[in-house]
N, C-alpha and C positions, 0 to 999 in steps of 0.2 A: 504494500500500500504506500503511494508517496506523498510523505508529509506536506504540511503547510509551507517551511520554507524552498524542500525541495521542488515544490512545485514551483515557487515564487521566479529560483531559479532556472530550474527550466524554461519557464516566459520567455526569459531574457536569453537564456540559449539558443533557443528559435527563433528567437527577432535578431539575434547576432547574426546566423547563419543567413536570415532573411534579405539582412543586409549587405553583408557579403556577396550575393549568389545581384542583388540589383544594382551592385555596385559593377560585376562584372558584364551585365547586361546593358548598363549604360556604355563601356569602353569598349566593349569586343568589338565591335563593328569598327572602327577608327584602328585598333593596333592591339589585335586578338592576343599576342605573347606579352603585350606590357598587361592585358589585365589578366592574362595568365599567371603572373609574379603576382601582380596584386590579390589574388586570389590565395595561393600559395604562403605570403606573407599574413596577411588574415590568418588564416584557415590555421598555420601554424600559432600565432600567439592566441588566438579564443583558445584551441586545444592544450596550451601551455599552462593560462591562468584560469581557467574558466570552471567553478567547482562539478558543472554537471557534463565535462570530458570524461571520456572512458577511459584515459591514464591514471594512471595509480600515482599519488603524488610522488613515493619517489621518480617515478620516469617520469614525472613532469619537472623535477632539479637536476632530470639529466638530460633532458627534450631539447634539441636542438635545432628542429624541423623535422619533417616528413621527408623522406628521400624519393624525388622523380626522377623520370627522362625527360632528355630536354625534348622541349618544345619543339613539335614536326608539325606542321602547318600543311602535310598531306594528308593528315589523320582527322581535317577540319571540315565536317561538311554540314551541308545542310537538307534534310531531310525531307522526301514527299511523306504525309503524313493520306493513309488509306484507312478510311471506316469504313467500306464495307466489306469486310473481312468477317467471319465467321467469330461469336463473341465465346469464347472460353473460359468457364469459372474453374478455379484452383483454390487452396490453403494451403499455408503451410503453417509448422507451428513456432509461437515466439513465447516468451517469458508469460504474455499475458492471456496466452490458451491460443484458440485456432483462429489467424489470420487469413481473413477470407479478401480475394483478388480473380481480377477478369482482364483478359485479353478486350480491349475498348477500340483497337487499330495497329495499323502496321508503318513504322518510319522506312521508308527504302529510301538506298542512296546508291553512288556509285566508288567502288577504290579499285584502283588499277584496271579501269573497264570494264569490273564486273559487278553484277547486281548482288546487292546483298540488304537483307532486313534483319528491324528489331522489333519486339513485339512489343506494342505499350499496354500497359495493364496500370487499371484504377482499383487503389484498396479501397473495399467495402468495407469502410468502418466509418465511425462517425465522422464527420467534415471530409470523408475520405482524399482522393491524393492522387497525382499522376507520380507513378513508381517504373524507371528504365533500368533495368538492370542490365551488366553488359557480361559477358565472359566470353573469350579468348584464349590461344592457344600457348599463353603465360602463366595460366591460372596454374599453381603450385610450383611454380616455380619463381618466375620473379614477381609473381606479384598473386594476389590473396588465392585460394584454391576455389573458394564458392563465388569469385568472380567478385566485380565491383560495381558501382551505383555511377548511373550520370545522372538521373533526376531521382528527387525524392522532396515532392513539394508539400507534402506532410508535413515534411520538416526544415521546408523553405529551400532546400535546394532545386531548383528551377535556373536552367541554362539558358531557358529562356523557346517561348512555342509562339508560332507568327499570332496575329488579330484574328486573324482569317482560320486558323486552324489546320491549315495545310501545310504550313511548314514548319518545322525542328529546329534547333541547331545540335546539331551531334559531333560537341567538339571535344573526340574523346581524351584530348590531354589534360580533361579539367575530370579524368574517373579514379575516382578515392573506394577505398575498401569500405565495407561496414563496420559499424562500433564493436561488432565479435570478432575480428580480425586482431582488433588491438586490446584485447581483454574477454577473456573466454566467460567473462562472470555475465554477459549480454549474451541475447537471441537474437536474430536477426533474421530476416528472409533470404536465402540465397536467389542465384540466378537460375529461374528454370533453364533447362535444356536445347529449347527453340532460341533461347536468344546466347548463344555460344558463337560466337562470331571464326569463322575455319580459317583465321589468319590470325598471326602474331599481334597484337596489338603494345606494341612497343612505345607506349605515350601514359600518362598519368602517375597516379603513386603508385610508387614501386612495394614490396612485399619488405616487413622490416625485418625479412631471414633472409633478402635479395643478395645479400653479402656472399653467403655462404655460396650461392651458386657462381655471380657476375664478381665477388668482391666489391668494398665500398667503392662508391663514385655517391659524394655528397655533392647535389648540383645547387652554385650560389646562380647564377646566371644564366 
C-alpha cells in the first residue's frame, strides 16, 4: 500500500518525467542529438536525487549516469501509425496483480529498405496509457533481456504522437530499460514477442552488465 508521503512523491516523479519527455519534444525537431543529451542529463540527475528512483541509495552515491551508445541518427524515424489492425487483448503480471493491455494499432517504418512494425498497445487500467515497448537482437546482452520502453505515457514518457494521429516519432536512441532492470525489488511489463525488432538495435541505454560483454565505454558526448 503506498503511503501519504510516498504518494506525494511520486506526483512529482511523474511530473518530472512529464517534463522531461516535453522538454525533449519541444527540441527534437530543431537538433534531435542536442535534446538527446538533454534528455540523458535529466533522466540521469531525477534518477540520482529523486526518492521515488528505483536505485538503492547506495548506487545512487555511486550513480554517475546511465551508460548509452552514441547517438545514430539512422535509428531516427518517424512512424505510419495503422488502426485498422486486428485489436489484441493481453496481461501480464506486475506487483499490483494482473495488468490488462491491447494491441490499439500498428507504427511501420522503414531501416535499410525494409519494412518493419511495432505494435502499440493501450493499458487498461485507470487513466490508462499508450505503452511501446521495443526488443531487439541486444536484448541480454548489451542491453536489458525483457527488452526496453520508448513510450510509456502512464508515466509521462511520450516521445511525442502527430495531432492527426498518424504519425510517431520512433527515435529509438531515447529507449531506457524498465524500473526491474535496475532493481529486481519492481515488476514490470516486459516486451511481448511481436514487437522484437530482427535487427541489432545499437542506440539507447545500454544494459548496466554491458561491460562485461563490450567492456566500459562511459559516453560524455
Amino acid at each position: 500500500m503506498v503511503s501519504g508521503p510516498y504518494a506525494a512523491a511520486l506526483i512529482g516523479w511523474r511530473e518530472a518525467v512529464a517534463a522531461i519527455y516535453h522538454e525533449v519534444r519541444a527540441a527534437h525537431g530543431a537538433d534531435p542529438r542536442a535534446a538527446w543529451m538533454h534528455f540523458r542529463e535529466r533522466r540521469d540527475h531525477l534518477y540520482k536525487h529523486h526518492a521515488c528512483s528505483a536505485l538503492t541509495d547506495l548506487e545512487k552515491q555511486r550513480f554517475d549516469g546511465f551508460d548509452y551508445h552514441a547517438y545514430d541518427p539512422q535509428l531516427c524515424f518517424v512512424g505510419e501509425v495503422d488502426y485498422a489492425v486486428e485489436e489484441i487483448s493481453l496481461e501480464t503480471e506486475i506487483s499490483e496483480g494482473a495488468l490488462p493491455y491491447r494491441r490499439i494499432g500498428v507504427a511501420r517504418f522503414l531501416h535499410r529498405g525494409a519494412p518493419h512494425s511495432l505494435d502499440l498497445y493501450w493499458l487498461d487500467i485507470y487513466g490508462g496509457g499508450l505503452w511501446l515497448p521495443v526488443g531487439d537482437e541486444t536484448n541480454g546482452t548489451t542491453s536489458y533481456g525483457g527488452g526496453r520502453y520508448l513510450f510509456d505515457t502512464t508515466k509521462g514518457a511520450n516521445l511525442g504522437l502527430h495531432a492527426d494521429g498518424k504519425r510517431i516519432l520512433l527515435d529509438l536512441n531515447f529507449l531506457y530499460p524498465p524500473s526491474c532492470a535496475l532493481n529486481a525489488a519492481w515488476i514490470c511489463p516486459l516486451c511481448p514477442p511481436a514487437n522484437r525488432l530482427p535487427f541489432a538495435v545499437n542506440a539507447g541505454e545500454r544494459s548496466r552488465d554491458a561491460e562485461a560483454v563490450e567492456g566500459p565505454r562511459r559516453l560524455r558526448a
